[in-house]
N, C-alpha and C positions, 0 to 999 in steps of 0.2 A: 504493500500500500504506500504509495506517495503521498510526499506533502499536501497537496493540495486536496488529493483524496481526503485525508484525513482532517484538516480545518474543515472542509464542508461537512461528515460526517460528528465532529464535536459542535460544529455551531447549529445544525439542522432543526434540535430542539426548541430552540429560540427563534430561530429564520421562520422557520414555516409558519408559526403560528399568526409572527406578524403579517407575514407575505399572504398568508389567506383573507386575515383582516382589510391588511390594507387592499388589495389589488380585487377583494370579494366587494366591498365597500363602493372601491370606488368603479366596478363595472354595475353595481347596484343604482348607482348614483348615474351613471352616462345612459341606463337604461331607461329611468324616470324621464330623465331628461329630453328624452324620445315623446315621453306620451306614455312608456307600457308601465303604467301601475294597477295590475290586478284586483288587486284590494279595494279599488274606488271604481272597477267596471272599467279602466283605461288598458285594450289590451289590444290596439293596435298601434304599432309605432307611427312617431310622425314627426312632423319639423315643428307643431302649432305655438309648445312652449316657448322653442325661439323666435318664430317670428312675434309670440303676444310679446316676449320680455325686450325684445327690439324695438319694439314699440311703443315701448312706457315711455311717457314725460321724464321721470326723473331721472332716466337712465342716464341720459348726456352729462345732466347737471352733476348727479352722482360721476362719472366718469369722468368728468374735469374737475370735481373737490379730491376725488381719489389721487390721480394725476400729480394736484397743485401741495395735497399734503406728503405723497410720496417722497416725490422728486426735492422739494422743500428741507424735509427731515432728513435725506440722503445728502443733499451739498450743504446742508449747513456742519450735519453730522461727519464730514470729510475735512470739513476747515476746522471745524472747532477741535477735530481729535485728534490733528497734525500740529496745529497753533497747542495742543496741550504736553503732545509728546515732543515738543522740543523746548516746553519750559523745564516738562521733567527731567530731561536729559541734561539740561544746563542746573537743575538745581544742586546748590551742595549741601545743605541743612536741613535735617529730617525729613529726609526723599524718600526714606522705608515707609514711614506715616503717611504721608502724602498718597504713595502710589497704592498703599493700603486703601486711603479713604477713595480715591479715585478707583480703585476697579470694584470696589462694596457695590454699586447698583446694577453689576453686573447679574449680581444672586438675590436681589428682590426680584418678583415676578412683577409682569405690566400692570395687572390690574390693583396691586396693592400701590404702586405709583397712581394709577388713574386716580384711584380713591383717595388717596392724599392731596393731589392735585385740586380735587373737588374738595374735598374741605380744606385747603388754603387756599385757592383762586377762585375760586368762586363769588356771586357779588354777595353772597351770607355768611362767607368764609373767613378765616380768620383774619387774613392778611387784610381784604375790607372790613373787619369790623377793629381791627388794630392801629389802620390809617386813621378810620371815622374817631378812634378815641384820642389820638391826636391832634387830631382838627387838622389834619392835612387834606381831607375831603369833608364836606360838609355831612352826609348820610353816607352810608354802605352802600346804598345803591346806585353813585357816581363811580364806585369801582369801575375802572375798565374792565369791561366782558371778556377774558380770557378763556371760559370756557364753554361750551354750548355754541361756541359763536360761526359765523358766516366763515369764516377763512379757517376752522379749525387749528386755530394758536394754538388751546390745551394740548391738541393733540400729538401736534409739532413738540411739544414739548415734552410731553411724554416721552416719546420716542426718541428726542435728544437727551434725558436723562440716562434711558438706558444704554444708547449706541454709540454714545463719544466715547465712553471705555473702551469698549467690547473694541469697535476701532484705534483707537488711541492704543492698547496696548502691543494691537500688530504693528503700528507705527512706530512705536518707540522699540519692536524689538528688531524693528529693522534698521531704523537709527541706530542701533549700540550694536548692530552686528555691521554694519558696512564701514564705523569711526569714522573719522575724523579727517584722512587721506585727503580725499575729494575734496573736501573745503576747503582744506589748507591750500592745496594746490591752485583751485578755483582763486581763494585768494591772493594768491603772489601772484597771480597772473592779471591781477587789477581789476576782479571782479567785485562787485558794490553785492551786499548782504541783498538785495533783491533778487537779485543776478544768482549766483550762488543757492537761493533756495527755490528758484522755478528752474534753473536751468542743470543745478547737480544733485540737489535733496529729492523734491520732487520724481522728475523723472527715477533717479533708483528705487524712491517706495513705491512708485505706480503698481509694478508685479504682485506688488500685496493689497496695495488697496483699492485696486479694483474688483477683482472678485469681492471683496468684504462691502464694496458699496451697493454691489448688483445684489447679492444678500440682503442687505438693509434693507434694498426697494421693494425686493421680492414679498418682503416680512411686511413691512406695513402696507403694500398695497395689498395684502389676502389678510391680513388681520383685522378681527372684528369687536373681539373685546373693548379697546380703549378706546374707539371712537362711539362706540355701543353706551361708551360710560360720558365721553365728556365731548359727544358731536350734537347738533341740531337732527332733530325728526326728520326735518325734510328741508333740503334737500342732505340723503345720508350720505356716506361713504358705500362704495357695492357689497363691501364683505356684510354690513348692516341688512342692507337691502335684501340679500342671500336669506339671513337670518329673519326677516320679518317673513319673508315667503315662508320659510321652511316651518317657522310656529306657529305659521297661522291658523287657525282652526279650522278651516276649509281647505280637505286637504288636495283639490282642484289647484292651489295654489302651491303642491311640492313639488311640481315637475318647471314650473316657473322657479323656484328655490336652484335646484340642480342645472337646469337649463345655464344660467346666468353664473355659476358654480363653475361649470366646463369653459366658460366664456373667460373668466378670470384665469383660471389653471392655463388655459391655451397661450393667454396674453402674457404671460408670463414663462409659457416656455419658450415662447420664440422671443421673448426680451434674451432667455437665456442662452439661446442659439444664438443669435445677433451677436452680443456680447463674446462669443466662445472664436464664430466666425472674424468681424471686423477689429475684436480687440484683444481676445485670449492669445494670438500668435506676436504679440506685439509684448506680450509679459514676461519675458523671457530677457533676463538680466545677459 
């Protein structure tokens, strides 16, 4: 018995189980999304679900707030985790602490951020009724709307809590694996600290932090939880939308759930194909 033989045989126990789940799951899910749901008398496949869910009003709206907080949370979350990992790298006093405190929201999960989110940014929230008792806003309810709001700020910020780390730590370990070389040299050679971090910092972390940005996107654009917790009813984000079909009581409306499901899974694999084709061959130090 060969290697390979044998990892597959000690992992099998655990492999399949998942692999029935997920892959039973999700041809459960592409089925619906046809139309063929037995259970409600739907047992001839069809296109209906997709063309009803292409047809919704909110769809576009939803599709450009999804869009506008993805892509948002992804290049803010690439500046702020590069601008973080080169304070760290330059810091020299209690850098152990620091980069403790800094990857800690790595191991809270989103929703217990959400919810703290909500009760500090909120206009009933602490942070408004802390300003109101200073007299720096007249009532709590001149709080700036941070959350629930038309642009999804909270949410953006959610997801910047959690992601500048998660980022930031592959940044700073590629900083402290590639040193100092490169700058130096960049340096003598009459390059200005601008110069020097777009044209020798930069480019060497690309290889890393691209794939961890396309992840980023990938995550918040199918995530439903934290915009579920601190986005407006309508117009929602899609992964929300997914979720109001799928609960609905009427279950004429699960194959609209799934339909609009496969719709996001698709858009997202050919982000990842795109990604693999025009920029993966290009990550290669």
């Amino acid at each position: 018995m060969n290697r390979n033989t044998a990892a597959w045989l000690l992992t099998a126990p655990a492999l399949i189980p998942v692999l029935i789940l997920f892959f039973g799951g999700f041809g459960l899910g592409i089925l619906q999304s046809f139309s063929f749901f037995p259970l409600i008398g739907l047992d001839t496949p069809n296109f209906s679900a997709y063309t009803e869910v292409l047809a919704e009003d909110e769809l576009l709206l939803s599709l450009v707030l999804t869009l506008l907080v993805s892509l948002s949370a992804t290049f803010l979350t690439i500046a702020l985790a590069v601008t973080a990992a080169l304070a760290l790298r330059s810091a020299e006093r209690g850098r152990r602490g620091i980069l403790f405190l800094f990857q800690f929201p790595i191991t809270v999960p989103h929703v217990i951020i959400a919810l703290g989110a909500l009760l500090l940014l909120s206009q009933s929230g602490f942070a408004a009724r802390l300003t109101a008792f200073f007299g720096i806003i007249s009532d709590s309810t001149d709080f700036p709307v941070l959350v629930n709001d038309r642009l999804g700020l909270g949410i953006i910020y959610v997801y910047l809590w959690k992601q500048i780390p998660f980022i930031g730590i592959i940044a700073l370990s590629v900083l402290q694996s590639m040193g100092n070389d490169y700058e130096e040299l960049a340096r003598s050679l009459g390059a200005k600290q601008s110069q020097v971090l777009f044209h020798v910092i930069l480019p060497l972390m690309r290889p890393a932090l691209l794939p961890g940005s396309v992840l980023c996107f990938a995550f918040t654009f199918g995530s439903y939880e934290v915009p579920f917790l601190l986005g407006r009813s309508y117009p929602s984000m899609l992964p929300v939308l997914v979720y109001r079909y799928f609960t609905n009581f009427n279950l004429v409306q699960r194959p609209l759930a799934m339909a609009l499901a496969v719709l996001i899974t698709l858009f997202l694999l050919v982000t990842v194909i795109l990604y693999k084709k025009f920029l993966g061959g290009r990550n290669r130090l």
